[in-house]
C-alpha positions as CSV (number, residue, x, y, z in Angstrom):
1,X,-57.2,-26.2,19.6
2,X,-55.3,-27.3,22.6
3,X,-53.5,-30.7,22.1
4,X,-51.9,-31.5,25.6
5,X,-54.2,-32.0,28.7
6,X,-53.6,-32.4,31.9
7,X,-56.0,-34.6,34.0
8,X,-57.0,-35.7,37.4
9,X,-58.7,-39.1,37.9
10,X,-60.0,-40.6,40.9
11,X,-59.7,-44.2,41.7
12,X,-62.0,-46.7,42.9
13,X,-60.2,-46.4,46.0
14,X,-60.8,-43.2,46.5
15,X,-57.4,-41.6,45.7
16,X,-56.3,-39.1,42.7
17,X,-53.9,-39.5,40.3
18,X,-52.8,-36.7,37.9
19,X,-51.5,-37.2,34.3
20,X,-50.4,-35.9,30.9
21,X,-51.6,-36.9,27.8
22,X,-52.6,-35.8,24.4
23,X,-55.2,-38.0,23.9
24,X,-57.7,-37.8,27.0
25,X,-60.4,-40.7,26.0
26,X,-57.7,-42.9,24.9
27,X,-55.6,-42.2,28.4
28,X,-58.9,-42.8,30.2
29,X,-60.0,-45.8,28.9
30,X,-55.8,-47.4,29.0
31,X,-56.1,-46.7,32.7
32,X,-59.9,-47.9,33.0
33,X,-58.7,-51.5,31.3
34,X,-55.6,-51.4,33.7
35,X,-53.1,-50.8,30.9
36,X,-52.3,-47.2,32.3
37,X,-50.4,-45.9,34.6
38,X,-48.8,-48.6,37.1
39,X,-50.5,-46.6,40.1
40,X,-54.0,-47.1,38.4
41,X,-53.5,-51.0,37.4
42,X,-54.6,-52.1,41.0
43,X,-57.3,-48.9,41.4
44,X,-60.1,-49.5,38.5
45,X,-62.4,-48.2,37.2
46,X,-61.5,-44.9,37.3
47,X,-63.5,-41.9,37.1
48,X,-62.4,-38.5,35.0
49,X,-62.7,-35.9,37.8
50,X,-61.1,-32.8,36.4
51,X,-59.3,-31.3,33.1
52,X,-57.1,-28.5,31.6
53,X,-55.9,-27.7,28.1
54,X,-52.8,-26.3,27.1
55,X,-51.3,-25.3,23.7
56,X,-48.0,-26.5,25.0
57,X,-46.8,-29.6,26.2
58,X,-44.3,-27.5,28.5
59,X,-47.3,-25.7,29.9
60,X,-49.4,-28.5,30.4
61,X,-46.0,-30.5,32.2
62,X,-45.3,-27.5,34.3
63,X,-49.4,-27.6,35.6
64,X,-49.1,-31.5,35.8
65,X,-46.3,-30.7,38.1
66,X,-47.9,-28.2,40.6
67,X,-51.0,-29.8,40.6
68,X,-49.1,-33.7,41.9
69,X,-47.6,-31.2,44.6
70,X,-51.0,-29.6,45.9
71,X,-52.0,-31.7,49.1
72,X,-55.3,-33.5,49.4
73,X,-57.8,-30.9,50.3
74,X,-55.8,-28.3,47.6
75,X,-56.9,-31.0,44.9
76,X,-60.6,-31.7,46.2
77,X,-60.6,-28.1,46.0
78,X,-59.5,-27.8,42.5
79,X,-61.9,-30.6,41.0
80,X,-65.2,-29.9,42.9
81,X,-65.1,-32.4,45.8
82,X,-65.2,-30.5,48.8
């Protein structure tokens, strides 16, 4: 079972943040109650918008990584929005 996903969330403002975690309905819900990430305090409710699982937290960082450099249209793309 994989332990470390990587997630993409959009905002109530429209925009998409990308994270780590290893707990994805705990992570959800700390951003949702504006305990999360200090980009997603000001941008509740969030919505979960996209997912991947990894079996290392290396792998999963490395994703996290290429998918905070994809530019908007690369990331609608990715989670179905286009």
């Amino acid at each position: 079972m994989a332990d470390h996903v990587v997630y993409v969330l959009e905002c109530a403002d429209g925009s998409l943040y990308t994270g780590y975690t290893t707990d994805l309905e705990r992570r959800v819900a700390e951003h949702d109650a504006g305990e999360g990430a200090k980009y997603t305090r000001g941008r509740t409710p969030v919505e979960l918008r996209y997912r991947e699982e990894f079996d290392s937290r290396s792998a999963a960082m490395s994703r996290e990584y290429e998918i905070k450099q994809l530019s908007r249209g690369a990331k609608e793309r990715l989670i179905g929005l286009d």
